[in-house]
KOLKOLFI-570225 format. One line per field, with one value per residue (C-alpha): residue number from 0; x, z, y. Coordinates in nm, 4 decimals, padded with zeros to 6 digits. Example, Ala and Ser with C-alpha at 12.3 -4.5 7.8 and 13.67 -1.06 7.14 Angstrom:
<nodes>
mivex c(0 / 1)
c1 c(01.2300 / 01.3670)
c3 c(00.7800 / 00.7140)
c2 c(-00.4500 / -00.1060)
</nodes>
This chain:
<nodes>
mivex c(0 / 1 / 2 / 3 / 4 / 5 / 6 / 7 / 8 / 9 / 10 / 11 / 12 / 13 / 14 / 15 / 16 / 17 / 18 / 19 / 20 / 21 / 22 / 23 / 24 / 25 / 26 / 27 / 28 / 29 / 30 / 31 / 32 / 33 / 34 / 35 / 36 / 37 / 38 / 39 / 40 / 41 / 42 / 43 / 44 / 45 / 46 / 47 / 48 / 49 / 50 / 51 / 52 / 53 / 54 / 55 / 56 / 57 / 58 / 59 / 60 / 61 / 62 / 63 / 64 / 65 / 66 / 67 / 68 / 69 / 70 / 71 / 72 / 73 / 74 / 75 / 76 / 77 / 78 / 79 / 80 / 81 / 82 / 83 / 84 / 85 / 86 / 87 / 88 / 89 / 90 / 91 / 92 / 93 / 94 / 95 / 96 / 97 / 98 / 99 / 100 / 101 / 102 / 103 / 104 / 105 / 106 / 107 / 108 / 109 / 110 / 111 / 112 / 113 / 114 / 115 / 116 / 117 / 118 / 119 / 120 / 121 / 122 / 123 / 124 / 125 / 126 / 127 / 128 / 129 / 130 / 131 / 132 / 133 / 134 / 135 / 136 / 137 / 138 / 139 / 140 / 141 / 142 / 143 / 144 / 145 / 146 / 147 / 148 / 149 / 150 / 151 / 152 / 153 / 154 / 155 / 156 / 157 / 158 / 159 / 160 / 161 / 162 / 163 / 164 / 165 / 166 / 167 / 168 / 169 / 170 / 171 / 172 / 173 / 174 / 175 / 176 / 177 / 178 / 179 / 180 / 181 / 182 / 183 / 184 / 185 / 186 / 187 / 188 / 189 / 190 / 191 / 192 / 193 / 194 / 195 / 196 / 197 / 198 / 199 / 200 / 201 / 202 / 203 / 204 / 205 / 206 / 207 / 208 / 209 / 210 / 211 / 212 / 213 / 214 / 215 / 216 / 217 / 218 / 219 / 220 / 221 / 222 / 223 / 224 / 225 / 226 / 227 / 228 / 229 / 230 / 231 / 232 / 233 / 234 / 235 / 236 / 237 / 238 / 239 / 240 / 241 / 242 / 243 / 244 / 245)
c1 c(10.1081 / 10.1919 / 10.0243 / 10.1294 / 09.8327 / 10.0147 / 10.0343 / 09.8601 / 10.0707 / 09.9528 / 09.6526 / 09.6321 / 09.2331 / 09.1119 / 08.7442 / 08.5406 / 08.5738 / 08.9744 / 08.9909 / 08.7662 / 08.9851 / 09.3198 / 09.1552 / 09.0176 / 09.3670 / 09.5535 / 09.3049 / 09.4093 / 09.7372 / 09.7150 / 09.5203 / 09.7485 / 10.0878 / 09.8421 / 09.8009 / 10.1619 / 10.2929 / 10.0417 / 10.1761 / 10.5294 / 10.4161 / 10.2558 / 10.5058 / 10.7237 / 10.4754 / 10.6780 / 10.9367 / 10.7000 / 10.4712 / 10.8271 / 10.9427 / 10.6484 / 10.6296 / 10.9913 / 10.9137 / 10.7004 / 10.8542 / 10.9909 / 10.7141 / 10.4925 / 10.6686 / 10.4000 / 10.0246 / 09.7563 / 09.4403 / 09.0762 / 08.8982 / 08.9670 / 08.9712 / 09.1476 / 09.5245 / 09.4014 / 09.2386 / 09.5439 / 09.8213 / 09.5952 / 09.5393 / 09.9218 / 09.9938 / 09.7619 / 09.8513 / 10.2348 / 10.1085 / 09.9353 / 10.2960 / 10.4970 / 10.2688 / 10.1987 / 10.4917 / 10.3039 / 09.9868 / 10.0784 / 10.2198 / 09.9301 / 09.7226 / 10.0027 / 10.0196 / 09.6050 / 09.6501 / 09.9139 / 09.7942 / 09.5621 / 09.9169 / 10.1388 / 10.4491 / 10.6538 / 10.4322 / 10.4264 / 10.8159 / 10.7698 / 10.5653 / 10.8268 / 11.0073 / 10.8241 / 10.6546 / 11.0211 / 11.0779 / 10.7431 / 10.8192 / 11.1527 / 11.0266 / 10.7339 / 10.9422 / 11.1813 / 10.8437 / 10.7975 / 11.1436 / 11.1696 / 10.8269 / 10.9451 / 11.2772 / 11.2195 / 10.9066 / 10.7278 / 10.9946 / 10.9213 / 10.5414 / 10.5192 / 10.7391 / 10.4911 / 10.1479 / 10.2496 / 10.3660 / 10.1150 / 09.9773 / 10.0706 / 10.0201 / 09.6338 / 09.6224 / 09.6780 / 09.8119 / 09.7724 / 09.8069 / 09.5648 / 09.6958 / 09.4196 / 09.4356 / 09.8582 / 09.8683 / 09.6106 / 09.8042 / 10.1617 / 10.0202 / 09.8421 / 10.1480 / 10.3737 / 10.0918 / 10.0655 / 10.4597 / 10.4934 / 10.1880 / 10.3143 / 10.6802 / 10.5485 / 10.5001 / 10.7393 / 10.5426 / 10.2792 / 10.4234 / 10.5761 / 10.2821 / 10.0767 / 10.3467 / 10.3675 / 10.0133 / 10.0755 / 09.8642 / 10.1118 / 10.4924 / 10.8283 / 10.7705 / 10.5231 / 10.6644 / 10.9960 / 10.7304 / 10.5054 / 10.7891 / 10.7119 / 10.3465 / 10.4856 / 10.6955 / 10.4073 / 10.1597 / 10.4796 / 10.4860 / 10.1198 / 10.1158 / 10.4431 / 10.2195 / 09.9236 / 10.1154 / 10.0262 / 10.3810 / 10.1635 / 10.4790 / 10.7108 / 11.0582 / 10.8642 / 10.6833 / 11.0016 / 11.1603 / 10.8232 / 10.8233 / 11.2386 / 11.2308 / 10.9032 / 10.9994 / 11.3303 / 11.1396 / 10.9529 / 11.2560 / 11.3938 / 11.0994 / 11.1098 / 11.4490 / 11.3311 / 11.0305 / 11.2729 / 11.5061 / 11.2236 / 11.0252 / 11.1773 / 11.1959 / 10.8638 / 10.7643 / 10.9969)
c3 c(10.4050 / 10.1093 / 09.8096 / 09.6763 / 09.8456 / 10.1033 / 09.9969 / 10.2262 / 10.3955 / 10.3479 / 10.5783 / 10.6718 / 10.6995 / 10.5514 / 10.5493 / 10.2434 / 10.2392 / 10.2348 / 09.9218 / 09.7709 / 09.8282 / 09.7563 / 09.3888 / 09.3293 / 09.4493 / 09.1675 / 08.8635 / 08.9084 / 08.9467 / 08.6570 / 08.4239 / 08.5319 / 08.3845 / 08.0712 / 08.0014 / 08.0360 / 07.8249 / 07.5902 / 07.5995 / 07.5329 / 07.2648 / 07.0976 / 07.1361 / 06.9411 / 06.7420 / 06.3603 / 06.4916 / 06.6026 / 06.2646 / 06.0920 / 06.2358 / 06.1633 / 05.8095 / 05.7254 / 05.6006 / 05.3365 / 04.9948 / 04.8435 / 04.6157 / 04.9096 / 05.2113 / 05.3167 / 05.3179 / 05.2272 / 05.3891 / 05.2903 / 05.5261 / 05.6572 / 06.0180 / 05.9355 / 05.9913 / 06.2953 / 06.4361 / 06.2966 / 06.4670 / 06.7741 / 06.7869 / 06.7476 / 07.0042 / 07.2313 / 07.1923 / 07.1886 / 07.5424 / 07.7200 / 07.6000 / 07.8278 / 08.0948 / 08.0827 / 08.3555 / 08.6030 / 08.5333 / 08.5752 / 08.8750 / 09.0432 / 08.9051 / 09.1048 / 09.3933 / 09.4180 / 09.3946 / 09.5201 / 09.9372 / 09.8373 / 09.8010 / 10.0634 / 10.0315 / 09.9153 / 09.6380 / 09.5764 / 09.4877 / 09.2941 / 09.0290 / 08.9606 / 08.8045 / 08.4929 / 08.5060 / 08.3976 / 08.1794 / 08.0022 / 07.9823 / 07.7782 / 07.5552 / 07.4524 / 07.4240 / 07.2149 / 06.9767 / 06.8971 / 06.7726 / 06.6120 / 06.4463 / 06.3554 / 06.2334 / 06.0766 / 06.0180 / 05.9012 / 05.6036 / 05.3923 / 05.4598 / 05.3931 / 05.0379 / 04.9290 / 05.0286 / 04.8104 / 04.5535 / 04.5100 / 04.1494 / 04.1269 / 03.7562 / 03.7999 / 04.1009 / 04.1438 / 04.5024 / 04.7586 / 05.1467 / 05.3682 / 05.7160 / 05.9609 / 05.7715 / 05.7265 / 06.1369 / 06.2058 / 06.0447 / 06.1417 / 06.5208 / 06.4495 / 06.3748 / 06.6224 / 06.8609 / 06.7363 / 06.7270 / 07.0959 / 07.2499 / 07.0392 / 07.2020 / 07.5241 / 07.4214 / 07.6942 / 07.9820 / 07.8262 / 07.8339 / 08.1851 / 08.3428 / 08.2048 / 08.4065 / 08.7025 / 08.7534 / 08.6721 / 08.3547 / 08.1280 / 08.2458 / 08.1336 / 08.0552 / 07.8630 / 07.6642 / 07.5941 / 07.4420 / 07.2342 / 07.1242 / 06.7394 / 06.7931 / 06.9677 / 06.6754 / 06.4874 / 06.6457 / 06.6692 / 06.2553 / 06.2669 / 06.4775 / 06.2678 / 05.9864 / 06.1156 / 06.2158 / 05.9946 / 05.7584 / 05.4699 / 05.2292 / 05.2327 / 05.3976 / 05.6565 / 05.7245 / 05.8120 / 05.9936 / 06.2423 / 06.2594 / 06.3676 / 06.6779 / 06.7859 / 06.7320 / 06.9208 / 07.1915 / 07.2386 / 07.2915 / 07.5086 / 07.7099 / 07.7071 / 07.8759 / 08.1027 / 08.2111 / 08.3436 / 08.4833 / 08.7287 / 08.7536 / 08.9743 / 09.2413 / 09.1906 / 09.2859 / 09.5918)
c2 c(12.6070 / 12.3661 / 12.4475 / 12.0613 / 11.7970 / 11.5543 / 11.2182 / 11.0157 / 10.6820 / 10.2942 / 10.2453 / 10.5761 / 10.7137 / 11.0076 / 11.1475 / 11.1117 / 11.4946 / 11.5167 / 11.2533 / 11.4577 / 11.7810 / 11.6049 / 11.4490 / 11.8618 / 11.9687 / 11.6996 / 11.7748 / 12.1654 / 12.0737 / 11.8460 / 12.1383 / 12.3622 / 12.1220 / 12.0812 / 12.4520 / 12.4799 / 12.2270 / 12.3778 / 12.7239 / 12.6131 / 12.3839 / 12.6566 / 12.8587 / 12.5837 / 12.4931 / 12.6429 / 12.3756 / 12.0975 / 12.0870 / 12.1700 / 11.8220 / 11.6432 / 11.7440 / 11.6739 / 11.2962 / 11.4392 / 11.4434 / 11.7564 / 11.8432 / 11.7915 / 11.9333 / 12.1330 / 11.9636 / 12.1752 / 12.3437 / 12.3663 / 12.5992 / 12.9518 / 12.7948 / 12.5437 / 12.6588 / 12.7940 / 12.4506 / 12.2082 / 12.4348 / 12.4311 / 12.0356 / 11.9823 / 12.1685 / 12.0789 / 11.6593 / 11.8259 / 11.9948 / 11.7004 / 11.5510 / 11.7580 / 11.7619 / 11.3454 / 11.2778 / 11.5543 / 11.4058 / 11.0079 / 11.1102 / 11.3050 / 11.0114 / 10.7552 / 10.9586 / 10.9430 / 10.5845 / 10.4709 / 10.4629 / 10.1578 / 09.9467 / 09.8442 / 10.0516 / 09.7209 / 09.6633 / 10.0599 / 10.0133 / 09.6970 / 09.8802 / 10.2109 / 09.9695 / 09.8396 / 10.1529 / 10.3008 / 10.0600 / 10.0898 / 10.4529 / 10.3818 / 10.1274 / 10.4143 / 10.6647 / 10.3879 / 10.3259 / 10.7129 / 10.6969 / 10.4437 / 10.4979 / 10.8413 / 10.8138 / 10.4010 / 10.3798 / 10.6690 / 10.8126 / 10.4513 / 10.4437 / 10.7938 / 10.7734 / 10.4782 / 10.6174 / 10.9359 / 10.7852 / 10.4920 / 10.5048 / 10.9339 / 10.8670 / 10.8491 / 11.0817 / 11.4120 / 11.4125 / 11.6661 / 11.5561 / 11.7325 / 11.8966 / 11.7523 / 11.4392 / 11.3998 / 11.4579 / 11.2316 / 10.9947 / 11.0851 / 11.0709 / 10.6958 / 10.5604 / 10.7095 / 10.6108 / 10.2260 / 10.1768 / 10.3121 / 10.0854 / 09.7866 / 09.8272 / 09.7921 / 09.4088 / 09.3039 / 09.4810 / 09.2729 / 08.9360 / 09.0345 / 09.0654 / 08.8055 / 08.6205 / 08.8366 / 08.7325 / 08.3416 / 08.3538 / 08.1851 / 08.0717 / 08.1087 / 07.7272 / 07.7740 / 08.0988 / 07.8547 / 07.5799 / 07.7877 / 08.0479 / 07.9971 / 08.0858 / 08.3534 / 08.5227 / 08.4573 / 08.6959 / 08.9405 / 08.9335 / 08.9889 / 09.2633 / 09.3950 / 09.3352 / 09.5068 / 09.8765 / 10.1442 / 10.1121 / 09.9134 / 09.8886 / 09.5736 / 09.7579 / 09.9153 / 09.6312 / 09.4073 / 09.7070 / 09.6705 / 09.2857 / 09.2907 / 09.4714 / 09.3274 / 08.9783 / 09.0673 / 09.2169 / 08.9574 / 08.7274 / 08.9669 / 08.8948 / 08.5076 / 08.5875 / 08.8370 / 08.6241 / 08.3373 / 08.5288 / 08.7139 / 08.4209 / 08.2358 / 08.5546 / 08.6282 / 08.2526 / 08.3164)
</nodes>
């Protein structure tokens, strides 16, 4: 007997009783990849706070602590978000698989594909928020009038942030997947994206402008790839118009 729940065909009827097994099945299933990913996180976690604490300066390459707990708590917060990392793929798919009977099979193919390409342009974000982004922000907040401050970057506080802007870079990235489907569902055209292009760029820079990276060379190095992306998806969008007319 398969301990993995069948994945039911398009059209095909199940008893209230059955979904409701299958959806128990895929949450234990889904806990289970979460407390996983969590235990190899943790066990990784000297490495993982080691990686996220490398864009501190020198003087400050290790933030501080407040509380007794507090160690405790931040290592066990990193690793959990680290965890629920790893075990994303298992649970979008268990999610997917839940859902995906209500589509025709067709239509069940026609979304793995910007689903894919979503996934690389996130994954894209995080490192180019990491490895771009975060070292100038990072070198400015810290050093932002340290003549009247005596600076000292709090743990909780320093991987809040680091995870906000990871966060913001990957979901702004996925500004093609955006635009795409605004004209997958004949909101706007490619037309129209070809006419209105330098409001376009425009919202691009404010978005660029509006990421966490608050000094100048960051800034620019956010507004580049978006307003490039965004191109990228005025070409896409009439390239794949036309078929999807079809």
């Amino acid at each position: 007997m398969s301990v993995l729940p069948r994945r039911l065909g398009h059209g095909e009827e199940a008893t209230l009783v059955e979904h409701l097994g299958e959806l128990r099945t895929r949450l234990i299933i889904s806990l289970l990849a979460l407390a996983a990913g969590f235990g190899v996180a943790y066990g990784f976690h000297g490495r993982i706070l080691h990686w996220l604490n490398r864009p501190l300066p020198a003087d400050l390459d290790k933030p501080v602590t407040f509380s007794p707990i507090e160690p405790f708590a931040t290592s066990i917060m990193v690793s959990l978000w680290a965890g629920l990392l790893l075990a994303l793929p298992i649970v979008l798919w268990q999610l997917w698989a839940f859902l995906a009977p209500a589509l025709e099979e067709q239509r069940q193919r026609s979304v793995l594909v910007p689903v894919f390409f979503a996934t690389v342009l996130a994954v894209g974000g995080v490192l180019f928020g990491y490895f771009v982004i975060l070292d100038p922000a990072i070198h400015f907040l810290t050093n932002y009038d340290s003549s009247y401050y005596n600076i000292q970057i709090r743990a909780r506080d320093y991987y809040r942030f680091v995870s906000f802007v990871l966060l913001g870079v990957a979901v702004a990235f996925e500004v093609p997947v955006f635009v795409l489907a605004l004209v997958r569902l004949r909101i706007l055209s490619a037309a129209r994206l070809r006419h209105t292009w330098r409001l376009g760029i425009f919202v691009m820079t404010v978005i660029g402008v509006a990421l966490p990276g608050v000094d100048p060379v960051s800034t620019l190095l956010s507004v580049i790839p978006l307003v490039s992306l965004y191109v990228l998806s005025i070409g896409l969008a009439t390239f794949l118009e036309p078929r999807w007319r079809e």
